[in-house]
MARFI-312204 format. One record per residue: chain; x, y, z of N, C-alpha, C, O in turn. Coordinates in steps of 0.001 Angstrom, whole numbers, plus 524288, in hexadecimal, padded with zeros to 5 digits. Layout:
<atoms>
chaine|n_x|n_y|n_z|ca_x|ca_y|ca_z|c_x|c_y|c_z|o_x|o_y|o_z
A|X|Y|Z|X|Y|Z|X|Y|Z|X|Y|Z;
...
</atoms>
This chain:
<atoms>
chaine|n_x|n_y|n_z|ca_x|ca_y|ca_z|c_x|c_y|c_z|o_x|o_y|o_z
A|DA755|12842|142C9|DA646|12D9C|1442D|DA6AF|1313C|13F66|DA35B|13465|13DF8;
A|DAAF0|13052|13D5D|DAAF2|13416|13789|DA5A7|13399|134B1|DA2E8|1374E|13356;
A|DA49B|12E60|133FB|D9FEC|12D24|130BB|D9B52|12F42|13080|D9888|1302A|12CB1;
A|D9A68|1305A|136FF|D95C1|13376|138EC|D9662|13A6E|137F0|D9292|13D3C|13716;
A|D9B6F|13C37|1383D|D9C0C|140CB|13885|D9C29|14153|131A1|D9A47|14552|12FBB;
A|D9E44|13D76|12E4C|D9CB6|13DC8|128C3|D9510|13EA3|1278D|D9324|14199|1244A;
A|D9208|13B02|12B58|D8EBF|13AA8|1298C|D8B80|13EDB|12C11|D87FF|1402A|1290C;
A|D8B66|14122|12FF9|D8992|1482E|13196|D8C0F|14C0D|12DA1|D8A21|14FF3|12B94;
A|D8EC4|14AD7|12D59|D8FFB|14EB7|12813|D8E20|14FCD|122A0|D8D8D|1538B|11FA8;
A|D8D8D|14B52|122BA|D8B83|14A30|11CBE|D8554|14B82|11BE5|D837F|14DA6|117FF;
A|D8234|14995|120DB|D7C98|14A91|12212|D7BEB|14F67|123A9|D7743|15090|12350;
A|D7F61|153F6|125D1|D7F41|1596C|12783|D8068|15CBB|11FDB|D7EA1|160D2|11E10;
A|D8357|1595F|11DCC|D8550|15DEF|11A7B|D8000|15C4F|11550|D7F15|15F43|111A1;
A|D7D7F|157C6|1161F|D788A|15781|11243|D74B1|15997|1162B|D70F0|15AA6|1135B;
A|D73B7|15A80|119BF|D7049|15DEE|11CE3|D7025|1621F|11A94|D6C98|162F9|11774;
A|D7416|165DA|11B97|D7651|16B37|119B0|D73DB|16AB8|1145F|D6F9E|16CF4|113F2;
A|D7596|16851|1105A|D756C|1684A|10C1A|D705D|169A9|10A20|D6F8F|16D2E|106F3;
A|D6C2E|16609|10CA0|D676F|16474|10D24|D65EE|16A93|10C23|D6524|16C7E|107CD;
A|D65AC|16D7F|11179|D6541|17267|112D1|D65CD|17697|10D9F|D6219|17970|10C7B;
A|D6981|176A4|10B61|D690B|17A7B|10815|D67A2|17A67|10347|D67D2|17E61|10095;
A|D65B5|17506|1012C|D6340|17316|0FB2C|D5D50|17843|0FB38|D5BEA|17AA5|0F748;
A|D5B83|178AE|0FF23|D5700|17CDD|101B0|D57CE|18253|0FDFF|D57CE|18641|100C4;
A|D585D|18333|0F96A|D58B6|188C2|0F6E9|D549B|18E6A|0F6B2|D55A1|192A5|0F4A9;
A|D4F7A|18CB3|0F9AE|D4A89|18EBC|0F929|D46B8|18EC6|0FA8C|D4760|18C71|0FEB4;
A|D4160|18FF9|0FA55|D3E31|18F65|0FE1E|D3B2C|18C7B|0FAE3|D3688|18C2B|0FC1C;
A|D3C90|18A50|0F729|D3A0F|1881D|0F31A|D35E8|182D0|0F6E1|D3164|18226|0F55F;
A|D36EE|18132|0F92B|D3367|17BD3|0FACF|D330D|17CE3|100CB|D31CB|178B4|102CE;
A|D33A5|180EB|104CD|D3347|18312|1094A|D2F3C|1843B|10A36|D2D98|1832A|10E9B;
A|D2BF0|186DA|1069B|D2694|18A68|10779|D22A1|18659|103AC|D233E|1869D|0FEE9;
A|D1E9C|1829E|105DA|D1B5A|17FBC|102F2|D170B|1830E|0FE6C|D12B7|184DA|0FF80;
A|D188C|1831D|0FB89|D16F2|185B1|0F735|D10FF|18481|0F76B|D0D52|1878C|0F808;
A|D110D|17FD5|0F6D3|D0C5A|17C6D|0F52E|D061F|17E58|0F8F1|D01CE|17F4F|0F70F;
A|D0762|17E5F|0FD4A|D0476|17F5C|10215|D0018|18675|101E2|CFBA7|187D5|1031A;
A|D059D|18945|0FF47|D031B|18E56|0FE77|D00B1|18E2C|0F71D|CFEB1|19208|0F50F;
A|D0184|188EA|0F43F|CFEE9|18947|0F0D6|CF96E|18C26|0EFFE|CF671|18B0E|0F39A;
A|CF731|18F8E|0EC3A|CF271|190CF|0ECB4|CEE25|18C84|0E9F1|CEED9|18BD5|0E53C;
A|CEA7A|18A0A|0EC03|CE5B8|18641|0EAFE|CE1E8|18674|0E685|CDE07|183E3|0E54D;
A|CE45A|18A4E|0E49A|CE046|18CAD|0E01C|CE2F1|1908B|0DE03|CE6B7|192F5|0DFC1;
A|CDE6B|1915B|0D638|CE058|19499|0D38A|CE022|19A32|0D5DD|CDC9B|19BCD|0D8B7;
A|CE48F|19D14|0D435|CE407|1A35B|0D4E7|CDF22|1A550|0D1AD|CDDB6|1A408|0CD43;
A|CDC86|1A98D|0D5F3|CD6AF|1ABAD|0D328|CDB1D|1B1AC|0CF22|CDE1E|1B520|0D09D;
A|CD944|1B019|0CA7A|CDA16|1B382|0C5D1|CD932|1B97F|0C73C|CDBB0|1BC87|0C473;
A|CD676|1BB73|0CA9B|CD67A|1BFDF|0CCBE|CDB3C|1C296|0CFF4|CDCB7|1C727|0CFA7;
A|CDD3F|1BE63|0D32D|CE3F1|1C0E2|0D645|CE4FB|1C2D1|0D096|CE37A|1C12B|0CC54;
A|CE873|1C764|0D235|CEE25|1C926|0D169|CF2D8|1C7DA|0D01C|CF664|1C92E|0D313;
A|CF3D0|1C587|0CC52|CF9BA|1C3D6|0CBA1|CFF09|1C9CD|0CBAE|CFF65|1CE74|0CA85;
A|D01C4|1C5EC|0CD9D|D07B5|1C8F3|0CD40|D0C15|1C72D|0CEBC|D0C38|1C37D|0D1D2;
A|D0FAF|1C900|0CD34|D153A|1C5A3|0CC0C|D1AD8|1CA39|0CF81|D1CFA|1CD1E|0CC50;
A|D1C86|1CAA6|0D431|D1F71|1CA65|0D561|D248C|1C932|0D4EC|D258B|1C490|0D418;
A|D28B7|1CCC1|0D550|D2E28|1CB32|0D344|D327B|1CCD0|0D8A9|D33BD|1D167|0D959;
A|D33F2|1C99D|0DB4B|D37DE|1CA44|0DEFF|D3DE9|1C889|0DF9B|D3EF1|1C3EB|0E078;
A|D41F8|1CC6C|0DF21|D472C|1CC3A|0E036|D483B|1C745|0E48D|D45CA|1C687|0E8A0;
A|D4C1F|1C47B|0E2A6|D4D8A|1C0EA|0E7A8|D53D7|1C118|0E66C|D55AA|1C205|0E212;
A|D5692|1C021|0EAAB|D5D5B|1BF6B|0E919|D5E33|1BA94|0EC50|D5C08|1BA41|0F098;
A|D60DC|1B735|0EAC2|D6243|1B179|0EBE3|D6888|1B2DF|0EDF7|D6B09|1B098|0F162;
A|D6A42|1B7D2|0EA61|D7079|1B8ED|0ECBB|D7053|1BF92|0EAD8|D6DD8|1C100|0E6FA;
A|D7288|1C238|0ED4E|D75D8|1C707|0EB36|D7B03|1C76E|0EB9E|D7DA7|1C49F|0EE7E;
A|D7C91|1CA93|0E910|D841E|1CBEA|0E706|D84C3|1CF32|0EC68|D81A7|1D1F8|0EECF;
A|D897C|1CDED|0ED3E|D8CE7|1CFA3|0F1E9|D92A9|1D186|0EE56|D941E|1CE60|0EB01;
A|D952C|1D57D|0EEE3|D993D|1D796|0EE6A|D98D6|1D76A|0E863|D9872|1DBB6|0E643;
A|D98E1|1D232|0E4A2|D994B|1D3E9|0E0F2|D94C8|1D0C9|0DEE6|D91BA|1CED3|0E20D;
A|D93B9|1CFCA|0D6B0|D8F39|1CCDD|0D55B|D9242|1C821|0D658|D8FAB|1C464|0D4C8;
A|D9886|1C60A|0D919|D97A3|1BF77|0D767|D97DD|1BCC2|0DDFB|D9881|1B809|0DE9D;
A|D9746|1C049|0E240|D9608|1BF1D|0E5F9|D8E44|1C00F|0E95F|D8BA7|1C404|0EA2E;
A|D8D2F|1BA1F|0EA67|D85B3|1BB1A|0EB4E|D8647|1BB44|0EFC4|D8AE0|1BABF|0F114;
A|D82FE|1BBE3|0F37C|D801D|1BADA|0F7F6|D7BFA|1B714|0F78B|D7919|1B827|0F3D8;
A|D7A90|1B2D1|0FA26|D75C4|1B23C|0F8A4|D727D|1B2B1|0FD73|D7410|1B396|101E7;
A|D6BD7|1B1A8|0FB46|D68E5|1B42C|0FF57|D6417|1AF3A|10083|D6223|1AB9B|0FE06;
A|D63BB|1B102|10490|D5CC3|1AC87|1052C|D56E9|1B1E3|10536|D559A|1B5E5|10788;
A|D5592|1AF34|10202|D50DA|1B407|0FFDF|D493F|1B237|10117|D4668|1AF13|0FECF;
A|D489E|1B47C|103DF|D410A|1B489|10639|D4061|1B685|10300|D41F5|1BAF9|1021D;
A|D3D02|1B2FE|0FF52|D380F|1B623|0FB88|D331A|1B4EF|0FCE3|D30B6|1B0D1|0FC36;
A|D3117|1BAE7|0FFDC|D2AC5|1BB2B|10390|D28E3|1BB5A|0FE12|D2B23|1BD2D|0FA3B;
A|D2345|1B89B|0FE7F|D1E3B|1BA5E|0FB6D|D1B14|1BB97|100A1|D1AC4|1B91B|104BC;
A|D18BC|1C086|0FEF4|D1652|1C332|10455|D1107|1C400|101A3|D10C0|1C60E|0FD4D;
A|D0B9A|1C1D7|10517|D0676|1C331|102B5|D0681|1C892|1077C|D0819|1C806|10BFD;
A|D03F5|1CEA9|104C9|D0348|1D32C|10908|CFF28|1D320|1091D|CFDD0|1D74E|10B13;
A|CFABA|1D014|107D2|CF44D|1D0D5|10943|CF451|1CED4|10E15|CF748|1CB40|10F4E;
A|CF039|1D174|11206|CEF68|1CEFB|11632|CE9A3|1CAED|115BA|CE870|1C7B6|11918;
A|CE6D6|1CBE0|1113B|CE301|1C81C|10FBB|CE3E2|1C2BC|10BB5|CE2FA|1BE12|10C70;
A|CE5C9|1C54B|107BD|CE57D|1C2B2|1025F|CEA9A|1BF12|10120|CEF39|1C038|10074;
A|CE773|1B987|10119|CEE21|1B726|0FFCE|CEEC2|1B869|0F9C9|CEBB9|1B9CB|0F652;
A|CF3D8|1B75D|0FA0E|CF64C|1B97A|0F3AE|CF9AE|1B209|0F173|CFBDB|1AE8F|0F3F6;
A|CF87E|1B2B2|0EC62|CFB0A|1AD81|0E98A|D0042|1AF97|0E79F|D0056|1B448|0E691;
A|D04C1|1ACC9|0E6FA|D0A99|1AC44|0E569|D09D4|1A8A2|0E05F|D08AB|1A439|0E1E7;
A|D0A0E|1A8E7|0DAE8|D089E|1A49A|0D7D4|D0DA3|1A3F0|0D73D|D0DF6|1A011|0D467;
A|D1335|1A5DF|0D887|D187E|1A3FE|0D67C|D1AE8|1A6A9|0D8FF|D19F0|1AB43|0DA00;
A|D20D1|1A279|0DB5C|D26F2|1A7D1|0DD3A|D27E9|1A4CB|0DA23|D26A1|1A028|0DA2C;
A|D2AD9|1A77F|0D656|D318A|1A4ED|0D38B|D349B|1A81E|0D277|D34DE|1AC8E|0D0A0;
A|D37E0|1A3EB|0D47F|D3DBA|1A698|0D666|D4202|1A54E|0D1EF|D4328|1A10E|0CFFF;
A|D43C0|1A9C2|0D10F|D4882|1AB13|0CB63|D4C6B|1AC31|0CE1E|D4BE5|1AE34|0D274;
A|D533E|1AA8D|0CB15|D5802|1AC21|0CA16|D5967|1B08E|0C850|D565E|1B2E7|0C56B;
A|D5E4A|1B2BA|0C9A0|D6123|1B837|0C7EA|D5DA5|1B787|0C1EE|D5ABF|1BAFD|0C046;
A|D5E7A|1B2F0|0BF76|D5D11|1B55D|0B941|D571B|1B4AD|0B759|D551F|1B620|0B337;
A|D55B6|1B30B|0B9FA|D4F4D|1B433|0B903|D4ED4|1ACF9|0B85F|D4A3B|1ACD4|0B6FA;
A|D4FFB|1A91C|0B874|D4EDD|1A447|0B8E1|D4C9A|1A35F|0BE5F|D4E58|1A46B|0C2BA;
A|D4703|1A080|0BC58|D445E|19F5E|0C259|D4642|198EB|0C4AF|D4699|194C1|0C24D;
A|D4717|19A0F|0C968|D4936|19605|0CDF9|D476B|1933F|0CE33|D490C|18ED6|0CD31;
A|D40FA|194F3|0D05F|D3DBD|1902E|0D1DA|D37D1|1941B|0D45D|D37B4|1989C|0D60B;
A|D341E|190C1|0D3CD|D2FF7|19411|0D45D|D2E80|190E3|0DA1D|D2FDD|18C7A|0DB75;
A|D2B46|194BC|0DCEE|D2A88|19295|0E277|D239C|190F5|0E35E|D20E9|18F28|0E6EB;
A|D2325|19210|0E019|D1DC9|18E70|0E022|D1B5F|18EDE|0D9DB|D1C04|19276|0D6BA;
A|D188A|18A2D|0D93A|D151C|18AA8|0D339|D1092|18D4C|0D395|D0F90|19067|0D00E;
A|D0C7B|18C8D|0D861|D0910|18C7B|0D88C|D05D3|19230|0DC3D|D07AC|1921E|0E0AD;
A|D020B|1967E|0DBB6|D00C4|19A9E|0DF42|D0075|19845|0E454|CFE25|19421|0E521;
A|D03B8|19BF5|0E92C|D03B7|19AD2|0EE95|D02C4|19F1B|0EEE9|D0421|1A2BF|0EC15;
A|CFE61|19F01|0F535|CFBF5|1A3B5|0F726|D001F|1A508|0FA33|D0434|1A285|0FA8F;
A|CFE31|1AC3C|0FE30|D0113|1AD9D|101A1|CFD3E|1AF12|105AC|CF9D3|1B257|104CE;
A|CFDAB|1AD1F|10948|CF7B1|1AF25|10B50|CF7C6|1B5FB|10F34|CFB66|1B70C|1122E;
A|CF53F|1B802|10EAE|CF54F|1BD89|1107B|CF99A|1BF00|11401|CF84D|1BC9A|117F7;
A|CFCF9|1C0E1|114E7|D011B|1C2E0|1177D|D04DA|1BF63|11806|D07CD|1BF72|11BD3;
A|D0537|1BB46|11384|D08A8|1B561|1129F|D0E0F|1B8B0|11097|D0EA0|1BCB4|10E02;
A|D1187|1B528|112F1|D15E6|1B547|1118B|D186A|1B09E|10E73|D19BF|1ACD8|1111D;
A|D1905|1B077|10A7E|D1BE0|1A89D|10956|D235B|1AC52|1062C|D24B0|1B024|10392;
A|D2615|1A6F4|1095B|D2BE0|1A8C5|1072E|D2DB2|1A452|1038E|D2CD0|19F9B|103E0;
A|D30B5|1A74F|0FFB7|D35A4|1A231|0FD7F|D3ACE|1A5C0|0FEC3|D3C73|1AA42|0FE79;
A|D3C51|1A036|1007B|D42CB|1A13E|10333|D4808|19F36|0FDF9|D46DB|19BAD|0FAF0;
A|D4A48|1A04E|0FDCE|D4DC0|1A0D4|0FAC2|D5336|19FDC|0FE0D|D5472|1A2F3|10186;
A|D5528|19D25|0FD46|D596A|19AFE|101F3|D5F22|19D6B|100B2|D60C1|19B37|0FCBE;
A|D61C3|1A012|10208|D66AA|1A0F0|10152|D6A10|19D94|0FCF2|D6CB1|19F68|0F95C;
A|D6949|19864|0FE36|D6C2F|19635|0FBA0|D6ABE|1942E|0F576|D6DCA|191B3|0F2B1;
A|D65CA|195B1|0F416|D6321|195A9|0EE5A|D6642|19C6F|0ECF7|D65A0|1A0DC|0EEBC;
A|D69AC|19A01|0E8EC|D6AD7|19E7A|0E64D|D696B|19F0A|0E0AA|D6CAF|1A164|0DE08;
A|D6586|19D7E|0DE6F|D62AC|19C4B|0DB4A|D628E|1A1CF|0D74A|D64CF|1A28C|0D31B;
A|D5DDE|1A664|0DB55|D5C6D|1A9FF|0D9DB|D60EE|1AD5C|0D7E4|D6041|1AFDB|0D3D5;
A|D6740|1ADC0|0DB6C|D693A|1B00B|0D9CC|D69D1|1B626|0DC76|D68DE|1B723|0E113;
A|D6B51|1B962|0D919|D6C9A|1BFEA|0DBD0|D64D5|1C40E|0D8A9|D62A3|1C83B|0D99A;
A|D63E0|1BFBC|0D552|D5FB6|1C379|0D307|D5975|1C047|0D283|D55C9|1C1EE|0CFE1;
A|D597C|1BAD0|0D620|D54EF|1B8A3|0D71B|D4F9C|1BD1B|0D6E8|D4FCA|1C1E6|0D698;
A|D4B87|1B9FB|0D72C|D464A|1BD9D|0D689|D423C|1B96A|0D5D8|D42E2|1B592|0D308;
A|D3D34|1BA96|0D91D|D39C1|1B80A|0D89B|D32E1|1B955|0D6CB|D303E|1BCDD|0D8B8;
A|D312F|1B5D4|0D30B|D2B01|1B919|0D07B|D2733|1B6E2|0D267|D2670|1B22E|0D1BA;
A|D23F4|1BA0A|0D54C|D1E3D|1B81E|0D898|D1B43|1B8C6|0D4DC|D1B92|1BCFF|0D294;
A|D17A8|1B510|0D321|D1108|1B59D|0D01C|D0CF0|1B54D|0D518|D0C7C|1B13F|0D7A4;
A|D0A84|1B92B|0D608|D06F1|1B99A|0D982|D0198|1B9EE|0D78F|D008E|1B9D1|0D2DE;
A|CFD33|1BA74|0DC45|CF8E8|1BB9A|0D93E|CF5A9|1BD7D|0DF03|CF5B7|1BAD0|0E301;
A|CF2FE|1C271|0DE7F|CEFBB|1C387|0E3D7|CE96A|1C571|0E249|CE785|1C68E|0DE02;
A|CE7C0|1C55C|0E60E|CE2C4|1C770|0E368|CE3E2|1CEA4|0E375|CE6DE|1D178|0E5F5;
A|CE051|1CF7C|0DFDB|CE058|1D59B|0DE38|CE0F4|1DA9A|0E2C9|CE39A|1DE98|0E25C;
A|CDDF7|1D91D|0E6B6|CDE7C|1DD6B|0EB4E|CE222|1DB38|0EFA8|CE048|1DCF5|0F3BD;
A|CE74A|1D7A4|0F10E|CEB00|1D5AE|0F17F|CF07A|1D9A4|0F21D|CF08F|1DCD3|0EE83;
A|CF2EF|1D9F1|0F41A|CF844|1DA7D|0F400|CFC0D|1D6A1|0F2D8|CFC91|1D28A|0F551;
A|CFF36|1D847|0EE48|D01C1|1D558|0EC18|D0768|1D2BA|0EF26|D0947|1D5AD|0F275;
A|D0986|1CEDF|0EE8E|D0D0A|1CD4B|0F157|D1232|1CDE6|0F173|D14AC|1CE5D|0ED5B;
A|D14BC|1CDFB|0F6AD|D188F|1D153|0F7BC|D1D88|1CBA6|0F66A|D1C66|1C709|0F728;
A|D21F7|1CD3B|0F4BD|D2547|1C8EB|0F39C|D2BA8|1CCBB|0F570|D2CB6|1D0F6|0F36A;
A|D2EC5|1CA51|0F919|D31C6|1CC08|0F98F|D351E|1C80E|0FAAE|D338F|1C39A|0FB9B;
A|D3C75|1CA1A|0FAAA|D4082|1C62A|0FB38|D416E|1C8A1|0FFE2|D4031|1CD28|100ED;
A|D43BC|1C56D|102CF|D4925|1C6C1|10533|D4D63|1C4B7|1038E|D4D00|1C1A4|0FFE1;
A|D512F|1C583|1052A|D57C6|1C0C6|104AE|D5B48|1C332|10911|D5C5E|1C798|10AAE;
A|D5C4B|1BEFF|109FE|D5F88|1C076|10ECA|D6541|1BB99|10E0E|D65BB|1B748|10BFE;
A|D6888|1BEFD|110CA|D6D71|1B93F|1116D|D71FE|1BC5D|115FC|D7387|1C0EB|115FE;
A|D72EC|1B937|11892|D76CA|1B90D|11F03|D7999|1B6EC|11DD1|D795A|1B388|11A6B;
A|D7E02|1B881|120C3|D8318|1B2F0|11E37|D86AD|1B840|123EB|D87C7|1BCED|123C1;
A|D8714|1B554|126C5|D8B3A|1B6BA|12CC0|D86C2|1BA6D|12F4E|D8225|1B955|13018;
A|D89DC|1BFC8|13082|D869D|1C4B0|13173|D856C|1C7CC|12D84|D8580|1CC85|12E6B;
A|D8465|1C671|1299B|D83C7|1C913|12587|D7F0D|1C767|123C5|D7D57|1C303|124BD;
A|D7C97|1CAF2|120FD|D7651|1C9A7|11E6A|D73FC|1CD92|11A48|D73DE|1D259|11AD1;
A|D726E|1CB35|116BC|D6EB0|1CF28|1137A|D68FE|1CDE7|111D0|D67F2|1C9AD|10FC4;
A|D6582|1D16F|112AD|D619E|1D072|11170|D5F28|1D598|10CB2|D6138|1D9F0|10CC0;
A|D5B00|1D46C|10929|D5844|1D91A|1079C|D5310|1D566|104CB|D531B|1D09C|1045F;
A|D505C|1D7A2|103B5|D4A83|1D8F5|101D9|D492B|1D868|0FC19|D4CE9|1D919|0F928;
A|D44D3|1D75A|0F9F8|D42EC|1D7DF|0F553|D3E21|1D804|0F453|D3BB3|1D5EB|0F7E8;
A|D3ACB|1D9ED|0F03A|D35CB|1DA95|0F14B|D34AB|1D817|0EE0C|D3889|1D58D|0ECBA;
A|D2F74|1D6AA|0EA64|D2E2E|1D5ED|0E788|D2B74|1D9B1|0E367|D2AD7|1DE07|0E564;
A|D2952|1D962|0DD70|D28CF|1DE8F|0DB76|D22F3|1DA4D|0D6D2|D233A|1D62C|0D45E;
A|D1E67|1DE4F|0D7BC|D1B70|1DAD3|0D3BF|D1DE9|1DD68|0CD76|D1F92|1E185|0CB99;
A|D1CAB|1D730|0CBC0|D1F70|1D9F5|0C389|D1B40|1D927|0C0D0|D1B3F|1DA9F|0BC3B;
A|D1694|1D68E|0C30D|D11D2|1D43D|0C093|D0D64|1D49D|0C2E5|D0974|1D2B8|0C0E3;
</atoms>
């Protein structure tokens, strides 16, 4: 009987374990699928997007964090025109990049929403994370909307707030 109650244990606590190796949305959202099939026509629009993300913020003082789980929307606002994403990459408090979430231009198709999730428990980014979109739309287009959230619960307690994105390019 011990043996068995040794061996549920052991298979529950590598279960668990299993569970939280998960830091990102890195392999969640098939990249590949929204690949675009062809070269970008030289006529779009390029531009480069820069968005705030926080992985943790300071509570009471700088050596106590919070950390957070953070939605980063790429939002296409045309109701016609799909728009291309040629890059997210995602940087640390000090400007070292993490990891890029795709190599290759993925479309958004007209009133598309696509997310990367950022998991609470990737504390990677840090208190001063930030992420750079290379986009490209055609000329009479609305350019694309990129925003965070972060949110984190822990009892009855909760915080959430907002971030936008800002074009630099």
């Amino acid at each position: 009987m011990k043996q068995l109650i040794s061996a549920c244990i052991l298979i529950l606590s590598s279960i668990s374990c299993n569970e939280h190796k998960e830091v990102s949305s890195v392999d969640l959202v098939n990249w590949e699928k929204r690949t675009v099939g062809f070269t970008l026509n030289d006529s779009l629009e390029f531009g480069t997007t820069y968005l705030s993300v926080y992985s943790q913020i300071y509570s009471i003082t700088e050596h106590k964090t919070h950390d957070l789980t953070a939605t980063i929307s790429m939002r296409n606002t045309n109701k016609a025109d799909t728009i291309f994403i040629e890059k997210a990459e995602y940087f640390d408090t000090k400007g070292k990049s993490i990891r890029t979430y795709f190599n290759k231009p993925i479309y958004l198709a007209p009133m598309e929403t696509v997310e990367i999730v950022i998991a609470e428990l990737d504390k990677e980014g840090g208190t001063g994370a930030n992420f750079i979109f290379d986009w490209k739309i055609r000329p009479s287009s609305n350019e694309p909307l990129f925003e965070g959230v972060m949110i984190s619960t822990s009892g009855q307690q909760g915080l959430s707030f907002t971030t936008q994105g800002k074009r630099i390019n």
